[in-house]
C-alpha positions as CSV (number, residue, x, y, z in Angstrom):
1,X,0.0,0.0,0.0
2,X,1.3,3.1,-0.5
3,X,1.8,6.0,1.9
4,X,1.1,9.5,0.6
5,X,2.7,12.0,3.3
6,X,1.6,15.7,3.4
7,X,0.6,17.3,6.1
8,X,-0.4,20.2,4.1
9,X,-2.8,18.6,2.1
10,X,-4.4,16.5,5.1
11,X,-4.9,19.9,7.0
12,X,-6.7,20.8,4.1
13,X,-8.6,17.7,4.0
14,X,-9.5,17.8,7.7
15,X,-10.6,21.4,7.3
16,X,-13.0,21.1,5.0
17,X,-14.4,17.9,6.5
18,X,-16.3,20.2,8.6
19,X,-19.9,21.6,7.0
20,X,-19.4,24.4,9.3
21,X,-16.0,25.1,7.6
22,X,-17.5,24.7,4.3
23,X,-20.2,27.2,5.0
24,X,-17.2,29.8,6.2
25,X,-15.0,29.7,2.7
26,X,-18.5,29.5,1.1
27,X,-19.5,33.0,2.7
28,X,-15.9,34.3,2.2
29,X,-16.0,33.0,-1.9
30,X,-19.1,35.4,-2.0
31,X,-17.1,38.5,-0.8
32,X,-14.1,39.4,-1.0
33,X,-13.2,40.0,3.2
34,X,-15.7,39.7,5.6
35,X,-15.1,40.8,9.5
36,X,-15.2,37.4,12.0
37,X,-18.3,38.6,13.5
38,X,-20.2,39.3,9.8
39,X,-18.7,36.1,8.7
40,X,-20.3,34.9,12.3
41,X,-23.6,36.2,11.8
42,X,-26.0,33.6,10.5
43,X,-24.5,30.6,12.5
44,X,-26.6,29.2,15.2
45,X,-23.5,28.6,17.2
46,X,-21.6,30.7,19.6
47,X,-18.9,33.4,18.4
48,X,-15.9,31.2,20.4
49,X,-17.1,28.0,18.6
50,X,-16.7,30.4,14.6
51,X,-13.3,31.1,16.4
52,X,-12.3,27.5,16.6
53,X,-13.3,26.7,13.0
54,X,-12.0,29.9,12.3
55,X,-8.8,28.7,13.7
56,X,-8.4,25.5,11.8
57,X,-9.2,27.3,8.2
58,X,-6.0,29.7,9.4
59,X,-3.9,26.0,10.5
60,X,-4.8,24.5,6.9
61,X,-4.0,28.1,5.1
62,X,-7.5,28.5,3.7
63,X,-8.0,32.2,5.2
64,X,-6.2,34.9,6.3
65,X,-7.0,36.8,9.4
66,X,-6.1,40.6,9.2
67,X,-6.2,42.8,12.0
68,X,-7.5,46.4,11.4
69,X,-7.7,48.4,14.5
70,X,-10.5,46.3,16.9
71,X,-11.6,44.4,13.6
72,X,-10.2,41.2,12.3
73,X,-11.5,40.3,9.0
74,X,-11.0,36.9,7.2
75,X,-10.2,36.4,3.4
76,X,-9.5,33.7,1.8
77,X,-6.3,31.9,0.0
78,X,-5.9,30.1,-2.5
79,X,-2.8,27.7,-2.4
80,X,-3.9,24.8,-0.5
81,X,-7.1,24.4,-2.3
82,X,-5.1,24.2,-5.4
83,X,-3.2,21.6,-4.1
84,X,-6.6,19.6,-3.1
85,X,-7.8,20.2,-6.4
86,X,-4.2,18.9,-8.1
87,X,-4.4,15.7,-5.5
88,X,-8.3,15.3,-6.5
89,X,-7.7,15.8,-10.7
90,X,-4.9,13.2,-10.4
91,X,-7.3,10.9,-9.2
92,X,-10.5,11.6,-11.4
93,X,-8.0,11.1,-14.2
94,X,-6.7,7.6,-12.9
95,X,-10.7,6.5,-12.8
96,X,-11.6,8.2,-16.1
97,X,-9.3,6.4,-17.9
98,X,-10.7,3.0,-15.9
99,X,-13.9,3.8,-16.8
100,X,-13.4,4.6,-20.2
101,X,-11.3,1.2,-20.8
102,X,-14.6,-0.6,-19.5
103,X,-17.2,1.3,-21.2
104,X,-14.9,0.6,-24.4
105,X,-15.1,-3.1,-23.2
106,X,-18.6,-3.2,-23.0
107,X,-18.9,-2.0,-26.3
108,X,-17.0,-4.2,-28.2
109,X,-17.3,-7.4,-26.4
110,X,-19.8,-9.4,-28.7
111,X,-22.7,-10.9,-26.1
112,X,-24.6,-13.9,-26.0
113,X,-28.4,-13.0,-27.1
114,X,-31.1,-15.0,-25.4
115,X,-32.1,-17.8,-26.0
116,X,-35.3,-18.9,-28.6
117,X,-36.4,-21.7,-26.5
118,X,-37.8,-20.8,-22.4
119,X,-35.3,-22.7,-19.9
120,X,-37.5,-25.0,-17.9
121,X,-38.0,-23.6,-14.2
122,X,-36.5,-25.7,-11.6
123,X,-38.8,-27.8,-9.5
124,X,-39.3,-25.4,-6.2
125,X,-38.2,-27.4,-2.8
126,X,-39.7,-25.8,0.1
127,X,-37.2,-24.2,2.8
128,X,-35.9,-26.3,5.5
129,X,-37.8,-24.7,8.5
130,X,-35.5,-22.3,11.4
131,X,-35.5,-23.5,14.8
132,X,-37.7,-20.8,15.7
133,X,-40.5,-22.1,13.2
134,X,-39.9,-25.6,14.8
135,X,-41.9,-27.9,16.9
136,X,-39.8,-27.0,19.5
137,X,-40.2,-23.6,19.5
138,X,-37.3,-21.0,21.3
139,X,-35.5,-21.7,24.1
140,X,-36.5,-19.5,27.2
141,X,-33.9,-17.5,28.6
142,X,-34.2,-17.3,32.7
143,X,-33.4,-13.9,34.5
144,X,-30.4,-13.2,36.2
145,X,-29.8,-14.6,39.3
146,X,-32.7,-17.3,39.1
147,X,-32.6,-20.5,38.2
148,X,-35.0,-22.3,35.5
149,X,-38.0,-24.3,36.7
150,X,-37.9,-27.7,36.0
């Protein structure tokens, strides 16, 4: 098996794991720089908790935070998305050409039709019956810490 190693690309990965996350660089892909309480705003979760995924977009180098004054605002970066989107391409390439190989397969592999005649059905053999359809019936469990009736 082989072991693909960058921690780049699997902070990227983990960040965008999150729909919250997603929802962020979705808000920041609509405008250009947003302040972290604007980009807060229409989240049903506290403003530490935007903080934290806030925090992990900054660790995978998906946004920027810039401080102006008392405002921080949040932008986004493009870098490690392009790497995702290298990794990902590599890979829809590798099963497009796999699919394409079978579809051409399909095509011009020659298939028997059916045939003329109706195959006979099979004579139909009734189930062996479970234990629990038995003349016997289920065993009865006794409760803990009794012991069975006999």
């Amino acid at each position: 098996m082989v072991k693909y190693q960058d921690a780049a690309l699997d902070r990227t990965f983990a960040a965008l794991s999150d729909p919250t996350r997603r929802a962020l660089l979705a808000r920041l892909g609509e405008q250009d720089s947003l302040s972290v309480s604007e980009l807060a705003s229409p989240f049903p979760v506290s403003l530490p908790a935007i903080m934290k995924h806030l925090d992990v977009l900054t660790d995978a180098g998906l946004i920027v935070r810039e401080k102006t004054g008392r405002t921080v605002s949040c932008r986004l970066t493009a870098q490690p998305m392009e790497q995702a989107m290298s990794w990902l391409n590599r890979y829809a390439q590798f099963w497009s050409e796999k699919f394409d190989r079978l579809a051409t397969f399909v095509e011009e592999e020659t298939w028997p039709t059916q045939p003329s005649t109706p195959i006979p059905a099979q004579p139909n053999h009734q189930a062996s019956r479970s234990r629990a359809g038995s003349a016997r019936g289920r065993k009865m469990s006794t409760p803990p810490g009794r012991k069975p009736r006999n």
